[in-house]
C-alpha atoms as an extended CHARMM CRD file, in Angstrom:
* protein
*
       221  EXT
         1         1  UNK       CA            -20.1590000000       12.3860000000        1.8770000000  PROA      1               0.0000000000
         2         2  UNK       CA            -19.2670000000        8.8180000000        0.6780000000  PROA      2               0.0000000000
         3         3  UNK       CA            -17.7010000000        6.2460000000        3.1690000000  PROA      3               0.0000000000
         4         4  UNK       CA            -14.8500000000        6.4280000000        0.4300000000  PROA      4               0.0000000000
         5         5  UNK       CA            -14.6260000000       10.0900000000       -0.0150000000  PROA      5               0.0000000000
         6         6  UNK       CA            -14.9350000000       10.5230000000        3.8100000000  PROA      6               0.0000000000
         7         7  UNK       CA            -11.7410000000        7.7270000000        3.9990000000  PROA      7               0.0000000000
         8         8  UNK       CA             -9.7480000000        9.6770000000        1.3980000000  PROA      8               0.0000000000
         9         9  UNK       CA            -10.3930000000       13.1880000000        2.8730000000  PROA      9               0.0000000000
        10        10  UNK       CA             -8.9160000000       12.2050000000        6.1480000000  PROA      10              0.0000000000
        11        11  UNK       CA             -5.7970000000       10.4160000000        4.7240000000  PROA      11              0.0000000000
        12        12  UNK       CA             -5.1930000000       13.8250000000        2.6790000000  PROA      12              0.0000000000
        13        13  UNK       CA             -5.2330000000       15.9400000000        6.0970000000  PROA      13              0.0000000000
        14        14  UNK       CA             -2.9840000000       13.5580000000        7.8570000000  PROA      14              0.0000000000
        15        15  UNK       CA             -0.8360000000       13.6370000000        4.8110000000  PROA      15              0.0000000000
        16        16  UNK       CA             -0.1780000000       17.2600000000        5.1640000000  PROA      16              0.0000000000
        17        17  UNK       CA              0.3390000000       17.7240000000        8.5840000000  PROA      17              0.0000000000
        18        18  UNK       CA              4.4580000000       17.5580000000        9.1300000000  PROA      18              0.0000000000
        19        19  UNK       CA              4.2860000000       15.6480000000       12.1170000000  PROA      19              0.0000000000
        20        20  UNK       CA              2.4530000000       12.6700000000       11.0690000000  PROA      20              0.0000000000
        21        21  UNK       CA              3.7530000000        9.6060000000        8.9180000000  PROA      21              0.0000000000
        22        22  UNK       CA              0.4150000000        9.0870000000        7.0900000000  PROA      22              0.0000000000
        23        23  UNK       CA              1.8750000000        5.9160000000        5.5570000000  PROA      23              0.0000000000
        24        24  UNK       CA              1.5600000000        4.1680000000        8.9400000000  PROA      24              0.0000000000
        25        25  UNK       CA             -1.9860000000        4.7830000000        9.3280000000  PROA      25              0.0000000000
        26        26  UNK       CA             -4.7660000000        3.1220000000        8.2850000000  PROA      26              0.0000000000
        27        27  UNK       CA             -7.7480000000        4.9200000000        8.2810000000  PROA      27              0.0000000000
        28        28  UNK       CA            -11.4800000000        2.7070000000        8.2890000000  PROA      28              0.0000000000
        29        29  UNK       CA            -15.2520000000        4.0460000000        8.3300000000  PROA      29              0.0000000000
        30        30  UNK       CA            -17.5250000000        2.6220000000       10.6860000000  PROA      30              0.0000000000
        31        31  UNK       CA            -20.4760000000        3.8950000000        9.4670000000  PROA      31              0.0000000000
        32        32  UNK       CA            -22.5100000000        6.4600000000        7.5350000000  PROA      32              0.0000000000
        33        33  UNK       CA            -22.8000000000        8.9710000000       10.2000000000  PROA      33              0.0000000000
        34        34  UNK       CA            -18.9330000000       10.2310000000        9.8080000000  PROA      34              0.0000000000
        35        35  UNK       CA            -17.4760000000        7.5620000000       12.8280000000  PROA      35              0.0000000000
        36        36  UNK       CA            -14.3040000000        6.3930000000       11.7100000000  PROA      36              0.0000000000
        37        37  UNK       CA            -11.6260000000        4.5840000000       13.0600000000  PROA      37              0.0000000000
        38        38  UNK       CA             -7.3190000000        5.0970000000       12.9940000000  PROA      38              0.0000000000
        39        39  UNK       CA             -5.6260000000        1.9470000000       12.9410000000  PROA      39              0.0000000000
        40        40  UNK       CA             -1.4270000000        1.1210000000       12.6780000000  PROA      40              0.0000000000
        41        41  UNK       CA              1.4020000000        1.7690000000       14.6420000000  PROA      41              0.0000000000
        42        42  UNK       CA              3.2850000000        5.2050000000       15.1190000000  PROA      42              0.0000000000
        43        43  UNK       CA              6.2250000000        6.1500000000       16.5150000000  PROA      43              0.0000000000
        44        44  UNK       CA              5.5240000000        8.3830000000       19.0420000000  PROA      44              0.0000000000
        45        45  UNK       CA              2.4290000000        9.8260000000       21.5820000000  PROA      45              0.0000000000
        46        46  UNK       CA              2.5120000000       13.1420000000       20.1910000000  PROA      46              0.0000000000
        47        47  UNK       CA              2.1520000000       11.4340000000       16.1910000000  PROA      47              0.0000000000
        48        48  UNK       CA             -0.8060000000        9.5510000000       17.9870000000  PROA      48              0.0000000000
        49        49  UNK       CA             -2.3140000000       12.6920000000       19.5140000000  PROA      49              0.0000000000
        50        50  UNK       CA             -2.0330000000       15.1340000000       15.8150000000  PROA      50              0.0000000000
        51        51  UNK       CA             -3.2510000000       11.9600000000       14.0970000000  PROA      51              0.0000000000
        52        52  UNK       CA             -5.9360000000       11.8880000000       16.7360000000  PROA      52              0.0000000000
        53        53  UNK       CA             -6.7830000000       16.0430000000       16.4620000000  PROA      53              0.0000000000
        54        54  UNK       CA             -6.7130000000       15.9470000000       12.8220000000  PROA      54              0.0000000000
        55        55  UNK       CA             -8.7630000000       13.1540000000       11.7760000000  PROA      55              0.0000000000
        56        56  UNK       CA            -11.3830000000       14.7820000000       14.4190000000  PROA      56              0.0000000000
        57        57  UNK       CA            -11.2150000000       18.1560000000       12.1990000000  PROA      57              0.0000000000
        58        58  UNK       CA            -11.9180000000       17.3100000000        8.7780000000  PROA      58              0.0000000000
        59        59  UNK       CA            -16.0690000000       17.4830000000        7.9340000000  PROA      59              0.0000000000
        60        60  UNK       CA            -17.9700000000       14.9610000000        8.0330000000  PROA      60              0.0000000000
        61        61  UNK       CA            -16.1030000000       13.2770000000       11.0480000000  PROA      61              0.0000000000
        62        62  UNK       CA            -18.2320000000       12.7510000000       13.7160000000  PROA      62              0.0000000000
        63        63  UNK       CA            -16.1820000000       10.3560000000       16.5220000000  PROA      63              0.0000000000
        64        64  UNK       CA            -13.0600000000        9.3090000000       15.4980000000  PROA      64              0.0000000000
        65        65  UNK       CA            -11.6030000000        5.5440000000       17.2470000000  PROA      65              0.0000000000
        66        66  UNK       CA             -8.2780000000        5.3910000000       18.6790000000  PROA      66              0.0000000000
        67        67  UNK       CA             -7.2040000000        1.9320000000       17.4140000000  PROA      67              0.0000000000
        68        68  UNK       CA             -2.9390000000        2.8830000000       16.8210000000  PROA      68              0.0000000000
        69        69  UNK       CA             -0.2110000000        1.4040000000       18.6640000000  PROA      69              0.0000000000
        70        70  UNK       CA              2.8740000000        3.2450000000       19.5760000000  PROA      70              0.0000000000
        71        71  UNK       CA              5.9300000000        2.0940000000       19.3810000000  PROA      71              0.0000000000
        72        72  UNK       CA              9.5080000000        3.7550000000       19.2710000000  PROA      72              0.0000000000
        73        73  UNK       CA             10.9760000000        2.8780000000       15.6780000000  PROA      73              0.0000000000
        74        74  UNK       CA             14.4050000000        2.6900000000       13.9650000000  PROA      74              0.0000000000
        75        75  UNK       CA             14.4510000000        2.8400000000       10.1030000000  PROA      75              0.0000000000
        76        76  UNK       CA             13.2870000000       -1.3280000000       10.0300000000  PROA      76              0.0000000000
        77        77  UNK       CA             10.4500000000       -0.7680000000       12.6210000000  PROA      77              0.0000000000
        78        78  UNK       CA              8.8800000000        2.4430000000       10.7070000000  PROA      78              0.0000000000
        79        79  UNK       CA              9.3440000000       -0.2370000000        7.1630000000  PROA      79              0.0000000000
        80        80  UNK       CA              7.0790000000       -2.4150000000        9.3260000000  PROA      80              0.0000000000
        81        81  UNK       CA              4.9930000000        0.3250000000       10.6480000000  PROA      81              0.0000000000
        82        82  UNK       CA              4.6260000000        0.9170000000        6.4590000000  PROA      82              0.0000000000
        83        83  UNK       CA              3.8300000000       -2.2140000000        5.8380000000  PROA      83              0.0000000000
        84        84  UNK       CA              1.2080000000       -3.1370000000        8.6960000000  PROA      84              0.0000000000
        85        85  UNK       CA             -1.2500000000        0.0390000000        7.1250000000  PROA      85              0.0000000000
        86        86  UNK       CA             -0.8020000000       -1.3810000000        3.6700000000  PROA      86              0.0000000000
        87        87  UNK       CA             -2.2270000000       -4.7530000000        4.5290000000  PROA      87              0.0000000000
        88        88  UNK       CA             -5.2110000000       -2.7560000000        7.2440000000  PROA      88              0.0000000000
        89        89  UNK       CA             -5.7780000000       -0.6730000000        3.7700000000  PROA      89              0.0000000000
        90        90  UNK       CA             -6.1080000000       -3.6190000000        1.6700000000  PROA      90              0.0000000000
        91        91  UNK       CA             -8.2410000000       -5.6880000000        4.1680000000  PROA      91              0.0000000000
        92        92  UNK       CA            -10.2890000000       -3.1340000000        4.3310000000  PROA      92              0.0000000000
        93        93  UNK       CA            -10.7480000000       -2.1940000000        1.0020000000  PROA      93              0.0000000000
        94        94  UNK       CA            -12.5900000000       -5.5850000000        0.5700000000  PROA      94              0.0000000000
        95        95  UNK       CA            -15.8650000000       -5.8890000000        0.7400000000  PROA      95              0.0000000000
        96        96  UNK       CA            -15.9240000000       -9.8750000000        1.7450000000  PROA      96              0.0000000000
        97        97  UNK       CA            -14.2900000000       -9.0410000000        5.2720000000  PROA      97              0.0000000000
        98        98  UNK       CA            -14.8630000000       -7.0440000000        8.4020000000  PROA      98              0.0000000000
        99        99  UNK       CA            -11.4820000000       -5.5980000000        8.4950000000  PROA      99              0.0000000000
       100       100  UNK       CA            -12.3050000000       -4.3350000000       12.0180000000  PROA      100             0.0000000000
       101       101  UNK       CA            -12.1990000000       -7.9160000000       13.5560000000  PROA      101             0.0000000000
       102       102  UNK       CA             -8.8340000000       -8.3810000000       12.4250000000  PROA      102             0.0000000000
       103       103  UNK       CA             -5.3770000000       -7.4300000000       14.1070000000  PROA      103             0.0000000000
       104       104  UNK       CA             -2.0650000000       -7.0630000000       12.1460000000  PROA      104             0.0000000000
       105       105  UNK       CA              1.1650000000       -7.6270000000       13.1380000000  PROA      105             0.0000000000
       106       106  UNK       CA              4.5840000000       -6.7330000000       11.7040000000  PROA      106             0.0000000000
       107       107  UNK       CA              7.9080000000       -8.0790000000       12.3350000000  PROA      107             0.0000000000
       108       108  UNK       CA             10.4610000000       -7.9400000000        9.7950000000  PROA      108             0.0000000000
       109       109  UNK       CA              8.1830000000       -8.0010000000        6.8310000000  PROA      109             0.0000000000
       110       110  UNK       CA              6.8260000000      -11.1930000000        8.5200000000  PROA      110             0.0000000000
       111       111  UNK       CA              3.0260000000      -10.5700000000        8.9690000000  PROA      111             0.0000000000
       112       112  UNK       CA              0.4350000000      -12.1070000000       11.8700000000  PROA      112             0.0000000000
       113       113  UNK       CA             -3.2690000000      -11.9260000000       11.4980000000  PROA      113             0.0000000000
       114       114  UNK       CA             -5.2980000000      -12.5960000000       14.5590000000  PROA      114             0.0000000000
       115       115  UNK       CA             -9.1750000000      -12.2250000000       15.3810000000  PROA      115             0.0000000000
       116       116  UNK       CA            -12.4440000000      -13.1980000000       14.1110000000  PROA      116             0.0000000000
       117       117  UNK       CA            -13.8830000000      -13.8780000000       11.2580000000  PROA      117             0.0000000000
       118       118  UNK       CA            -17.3750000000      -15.3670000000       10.1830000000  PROA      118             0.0000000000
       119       119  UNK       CA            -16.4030000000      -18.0880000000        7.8440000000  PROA      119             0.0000000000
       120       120  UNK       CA            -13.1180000000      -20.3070000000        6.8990000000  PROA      120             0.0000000000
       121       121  UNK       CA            -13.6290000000      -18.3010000000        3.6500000000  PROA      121             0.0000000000
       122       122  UNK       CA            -13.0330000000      -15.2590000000        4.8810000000  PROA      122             0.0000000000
       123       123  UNK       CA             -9.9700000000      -16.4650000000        6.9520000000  PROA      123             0.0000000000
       124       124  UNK       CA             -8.3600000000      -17.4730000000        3.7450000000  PROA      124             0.0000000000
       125       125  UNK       CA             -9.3430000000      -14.5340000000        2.1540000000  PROA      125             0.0000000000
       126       126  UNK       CA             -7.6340000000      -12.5640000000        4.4110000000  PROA      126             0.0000000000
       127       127  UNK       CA             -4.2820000000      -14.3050000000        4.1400000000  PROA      127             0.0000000000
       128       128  UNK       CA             -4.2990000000      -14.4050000000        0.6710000000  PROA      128             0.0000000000
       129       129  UNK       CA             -4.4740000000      -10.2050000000        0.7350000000  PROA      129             0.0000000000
       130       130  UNK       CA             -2.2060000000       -9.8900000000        3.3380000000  PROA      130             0.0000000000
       131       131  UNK       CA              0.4880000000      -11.8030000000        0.8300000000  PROA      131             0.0000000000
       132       132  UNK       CA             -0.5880000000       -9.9190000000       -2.0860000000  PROA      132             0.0000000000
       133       133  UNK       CA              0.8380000000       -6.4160000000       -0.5570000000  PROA      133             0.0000000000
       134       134  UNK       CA              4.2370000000       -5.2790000000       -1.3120000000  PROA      134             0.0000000000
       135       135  UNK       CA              6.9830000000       -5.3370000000        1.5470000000  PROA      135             0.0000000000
       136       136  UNK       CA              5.3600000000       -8.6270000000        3.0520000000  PROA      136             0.0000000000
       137       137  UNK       CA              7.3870000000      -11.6630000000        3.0110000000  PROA      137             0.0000000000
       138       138  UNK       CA              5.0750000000      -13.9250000000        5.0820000000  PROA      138             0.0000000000
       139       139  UNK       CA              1.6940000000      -14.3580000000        6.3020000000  PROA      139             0.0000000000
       140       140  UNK       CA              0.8680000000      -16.7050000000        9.3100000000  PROA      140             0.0000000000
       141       141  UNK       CA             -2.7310000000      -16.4740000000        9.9700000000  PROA      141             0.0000000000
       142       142  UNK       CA             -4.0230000000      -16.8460000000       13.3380000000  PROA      142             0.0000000000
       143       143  UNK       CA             -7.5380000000      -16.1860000000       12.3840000000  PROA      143             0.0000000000
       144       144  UNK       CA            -10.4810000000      -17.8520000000       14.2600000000  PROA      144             0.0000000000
       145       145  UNK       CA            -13.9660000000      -18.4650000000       12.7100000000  PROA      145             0.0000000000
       146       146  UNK       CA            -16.3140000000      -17.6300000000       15.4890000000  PROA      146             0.0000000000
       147       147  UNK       CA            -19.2830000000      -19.5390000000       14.0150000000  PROA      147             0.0000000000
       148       148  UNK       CA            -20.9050000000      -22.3500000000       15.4680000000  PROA      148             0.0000000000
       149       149  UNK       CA            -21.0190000000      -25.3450000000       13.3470000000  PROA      149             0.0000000000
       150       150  UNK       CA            -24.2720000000      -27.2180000000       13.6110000000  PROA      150             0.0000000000
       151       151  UNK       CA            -23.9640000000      -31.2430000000       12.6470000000  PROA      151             0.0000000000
       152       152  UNK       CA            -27.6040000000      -30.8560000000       11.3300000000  PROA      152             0.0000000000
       153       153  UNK       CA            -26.7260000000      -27.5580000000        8.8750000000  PROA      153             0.0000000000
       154       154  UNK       CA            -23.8010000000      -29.8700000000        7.1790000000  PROA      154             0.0000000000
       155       155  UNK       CA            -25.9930000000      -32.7060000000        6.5920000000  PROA      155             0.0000000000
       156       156  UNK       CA            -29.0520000000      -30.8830000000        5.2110000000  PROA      156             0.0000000000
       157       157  UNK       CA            -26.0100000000      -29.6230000000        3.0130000000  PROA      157             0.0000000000
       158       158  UNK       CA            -24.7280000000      -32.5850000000        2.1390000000  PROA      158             0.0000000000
       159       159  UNK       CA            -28.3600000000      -34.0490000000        0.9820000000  PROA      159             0.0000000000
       160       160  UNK       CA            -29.1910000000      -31.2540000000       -0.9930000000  PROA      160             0.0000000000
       161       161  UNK       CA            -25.8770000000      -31.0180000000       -2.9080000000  PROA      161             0.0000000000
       162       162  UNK       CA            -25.7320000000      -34.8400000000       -3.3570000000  PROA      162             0.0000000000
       163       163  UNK       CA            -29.6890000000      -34.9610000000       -4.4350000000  PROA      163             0.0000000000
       164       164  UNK       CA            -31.9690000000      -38.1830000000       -5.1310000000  PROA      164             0.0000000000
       165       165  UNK       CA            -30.0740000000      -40.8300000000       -4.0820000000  PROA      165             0.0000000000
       166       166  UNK       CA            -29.1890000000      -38.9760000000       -0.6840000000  PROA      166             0.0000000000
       167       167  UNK       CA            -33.3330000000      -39.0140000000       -0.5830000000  PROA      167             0.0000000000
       168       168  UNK       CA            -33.4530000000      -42.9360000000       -1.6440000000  PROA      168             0.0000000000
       169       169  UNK       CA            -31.0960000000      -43.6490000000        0.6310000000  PROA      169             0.0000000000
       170       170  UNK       CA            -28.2250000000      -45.1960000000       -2.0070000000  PROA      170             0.0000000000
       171       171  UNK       CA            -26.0160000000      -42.7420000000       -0.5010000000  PROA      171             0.0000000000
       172       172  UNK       CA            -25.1570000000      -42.4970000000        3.2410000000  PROA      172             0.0000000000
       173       173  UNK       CA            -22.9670000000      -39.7940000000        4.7570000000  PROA      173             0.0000000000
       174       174  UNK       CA            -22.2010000000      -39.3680000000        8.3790000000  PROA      174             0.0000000000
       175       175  UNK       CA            -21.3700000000      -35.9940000000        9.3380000000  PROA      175             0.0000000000
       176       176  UNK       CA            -19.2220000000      -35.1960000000       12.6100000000  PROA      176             0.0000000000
       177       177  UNK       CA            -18.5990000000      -32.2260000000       14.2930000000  PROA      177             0.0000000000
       178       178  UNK       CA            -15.8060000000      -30.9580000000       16.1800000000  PROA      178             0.0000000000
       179       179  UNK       CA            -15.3650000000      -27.6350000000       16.7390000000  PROA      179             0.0000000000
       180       180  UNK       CA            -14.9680000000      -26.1290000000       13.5750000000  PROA      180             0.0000000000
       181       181  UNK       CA            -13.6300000000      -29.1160000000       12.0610000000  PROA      181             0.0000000000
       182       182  UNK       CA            -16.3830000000      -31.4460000000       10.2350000000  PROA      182             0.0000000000
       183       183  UNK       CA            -15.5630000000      -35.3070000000        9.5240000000  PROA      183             0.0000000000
       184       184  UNK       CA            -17.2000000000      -36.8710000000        6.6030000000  PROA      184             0.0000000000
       185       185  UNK       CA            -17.9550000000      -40.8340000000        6.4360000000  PROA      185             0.0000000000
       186       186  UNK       CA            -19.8230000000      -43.3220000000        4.9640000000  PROA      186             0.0000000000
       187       187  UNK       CA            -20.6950000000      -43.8890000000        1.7290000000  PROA      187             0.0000000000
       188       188  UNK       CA            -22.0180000000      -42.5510000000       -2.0910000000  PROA      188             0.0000000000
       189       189  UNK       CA            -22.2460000000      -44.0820000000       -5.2450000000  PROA      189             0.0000000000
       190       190  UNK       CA            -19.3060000000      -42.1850000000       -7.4830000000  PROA      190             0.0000000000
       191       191  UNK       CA            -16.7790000000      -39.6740000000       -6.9830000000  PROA      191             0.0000000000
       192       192  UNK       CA            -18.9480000000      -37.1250000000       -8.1490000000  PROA      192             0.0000000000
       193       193  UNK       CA            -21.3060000000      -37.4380000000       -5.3720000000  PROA      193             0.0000000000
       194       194  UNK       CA            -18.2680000000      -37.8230000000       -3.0160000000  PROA      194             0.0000000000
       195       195  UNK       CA            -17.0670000000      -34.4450000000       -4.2950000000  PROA      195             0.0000000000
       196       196  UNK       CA            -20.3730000000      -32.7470000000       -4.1580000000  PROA      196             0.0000000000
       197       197  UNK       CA            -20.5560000000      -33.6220000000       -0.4780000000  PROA      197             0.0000000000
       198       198  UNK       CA            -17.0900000000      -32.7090000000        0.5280000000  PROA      198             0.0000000000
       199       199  UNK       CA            -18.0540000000      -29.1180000000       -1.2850000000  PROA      199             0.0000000000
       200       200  UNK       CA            -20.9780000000      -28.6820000000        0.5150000000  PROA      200             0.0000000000
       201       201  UNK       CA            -19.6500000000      -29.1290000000        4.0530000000  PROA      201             0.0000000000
       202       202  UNK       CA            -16.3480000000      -26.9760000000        2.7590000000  PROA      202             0.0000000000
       203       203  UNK       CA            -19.5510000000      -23.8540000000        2.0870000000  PROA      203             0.0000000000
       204       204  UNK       CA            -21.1440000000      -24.2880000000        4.9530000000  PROA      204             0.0000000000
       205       205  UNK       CA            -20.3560000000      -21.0910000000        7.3940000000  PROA      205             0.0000000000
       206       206  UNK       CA            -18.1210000000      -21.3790000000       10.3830000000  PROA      206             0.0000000000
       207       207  UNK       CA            -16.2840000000      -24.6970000000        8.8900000000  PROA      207             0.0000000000
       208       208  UNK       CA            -12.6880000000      -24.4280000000        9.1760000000  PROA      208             0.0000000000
       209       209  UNK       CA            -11.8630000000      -27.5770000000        7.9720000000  PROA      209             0.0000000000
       210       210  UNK       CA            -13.3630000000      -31.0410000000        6.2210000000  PROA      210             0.0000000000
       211       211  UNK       CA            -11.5930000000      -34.4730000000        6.7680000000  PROA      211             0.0000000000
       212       212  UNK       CA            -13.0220000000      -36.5450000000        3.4930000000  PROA      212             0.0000000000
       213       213  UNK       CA            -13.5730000000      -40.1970000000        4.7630000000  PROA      213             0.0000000000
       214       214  UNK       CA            -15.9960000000      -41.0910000000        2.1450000000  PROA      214             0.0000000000
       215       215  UNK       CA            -16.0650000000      -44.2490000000        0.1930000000  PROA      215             0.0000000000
       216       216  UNK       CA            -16.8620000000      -44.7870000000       -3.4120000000  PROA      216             0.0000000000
       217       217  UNK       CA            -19.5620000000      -48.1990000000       -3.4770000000  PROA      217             0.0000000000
       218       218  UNK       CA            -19.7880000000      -50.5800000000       -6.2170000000  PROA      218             0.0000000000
       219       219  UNK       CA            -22.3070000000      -50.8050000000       -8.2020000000  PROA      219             0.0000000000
       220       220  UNK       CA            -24.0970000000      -47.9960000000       -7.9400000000  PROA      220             0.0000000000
       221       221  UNK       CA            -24.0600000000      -45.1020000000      -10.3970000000  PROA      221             0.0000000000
C-alpha cells in the first residue's frame, strides 16, 4: 500500500468512529513499512486513546506515533483544533519540507510555526502554506535552519555565479559569516555581477539571511 493510500485509509477509519473529531487530526507516514504518525490537538484523553486504537487497526499500520495534544475545548478552541490539522495536512502534503520537524500552534486563527528546517527556503516555504489554508489569519514563523553555514561554501558560490572576472580578480567579494546570517562586501564590476552574488549566497543551504554591502566600481564592465 502507497504512503498516500495508507494516509487516506486511516483518516477514513477515524472518520467513522463517533468519538473522534477526525478534522483535528493530522495523520503523516513515516515510512514504507506502515509507521505512521497522529499529529493535532483533541479534546479529550479518551478521543486521544480511540484515535490511538484505531489508527493501530487499519492494515498496513505497523507502529503508530503519538504526536496529539490534548486540550479541553469550547466551540473557538475545537475552530483552532480545525485549523492546526489543516496547516499539519498541508505541510505535509509537500514534498519540499519535513513536516515532522515542524510544530503548529493555534490561537485564535493566529498560527506559530516552530522547529527545524534545513534551509531558509524551506522556512519560507512553510509560512507561505501555513497562510494559504483557510481559517488562518496569521502566520509568525519561528522556524530555525539548523544548517551550518560555512564562509568557504558562500564564496566558492559567489565565484562560480559571478564567473571570469571573480577568477581575474576584477571582482572582489568578502563573505562574512554569522550564524546563519552572511554579510557581503567589497566590490564587482556592474549590478549584474552584484546581483549574481547576492543570489548565490541567498541558495546556499542553511543561510537565513544576506546583508548586500557590495559596491558597483567604475570602469569596469
Amino acid at each position: 500500500m502507497s504512503d498516500t493510500a495508507l494516509q487516506r485509509a486511516v483518516m477514513e477509519a477515524l472518520a467513522d468512529n463517533p468519538h473522534v473529531r477526525a478534522d483535528e487530526i493530522a495523520v503523516e507516514t513515516i515510512d514504507d513499512r506502515g509507521d505512521i504518525t497522529l499529529r493535532g490537538t483533541v479534546g479529550s484523553v479518551v478521543q486521544q486513546a480511540e484515535a490511538m486504537r484505531t489508527a493501530a487497526g487499519v492494515p498496513g499500520v505497523r507502529h503508530v506515533e503519538d504526536g496529539l495534544g490534548v486540550r479541553l475545548m469550547g466551540v473557538d478552541g475545537r475552530a483552532d483544533a480545525d485549523t492546526e490539522a489543516a496547516v499539519l495536512d498541508a505541510l505535509g502534503a509537500d514534498d519540499g519540507i519535513h513536516a515532522g520537524e515542524i510544530e503548529v500552534e493555534v490561537r485564535d486563527g493566529a498560527v506559530a510555526l516552530s522547529g527545524l528546517v534545513e534551509v531558509a527556503a524551506q522556512r519560507d516555504r512553510a509560512e507561505r502554506i501555513a497562510l494559504g489554508v483557510p481559517g488562518v489569519a496569521s502566520v509568525t514563523n519561528r522556524l530555525r535552519v539548523w544548517l551550518t553555514v560555512s564562509a568557504d561554501d558562500v564564496a566558492e558560490r559567489v565565484t562560480d555565479a559571478i564567473g571570469r572576472d571573480a577568477i581575474l580578480g576584477r571582482d572582489a567579494v568578502t563573505v562574512r559569516v554569522t550564524g546563519n546570517d552572511v554579510a557581503l562586501s567589497g566590490s564587482v564590476g556592474s549590478p549584474a555581477h552584484r546581483d549574481a552574488a547576492v543570489a548565490a549566497a541567498e541558495a546556499t543551504p542553511g543561510v537565513v539571511r544576506v546583508h548586500d554591502q557590495i559596491t558597483v566600481g567604475d570602469g569596469v564592465c
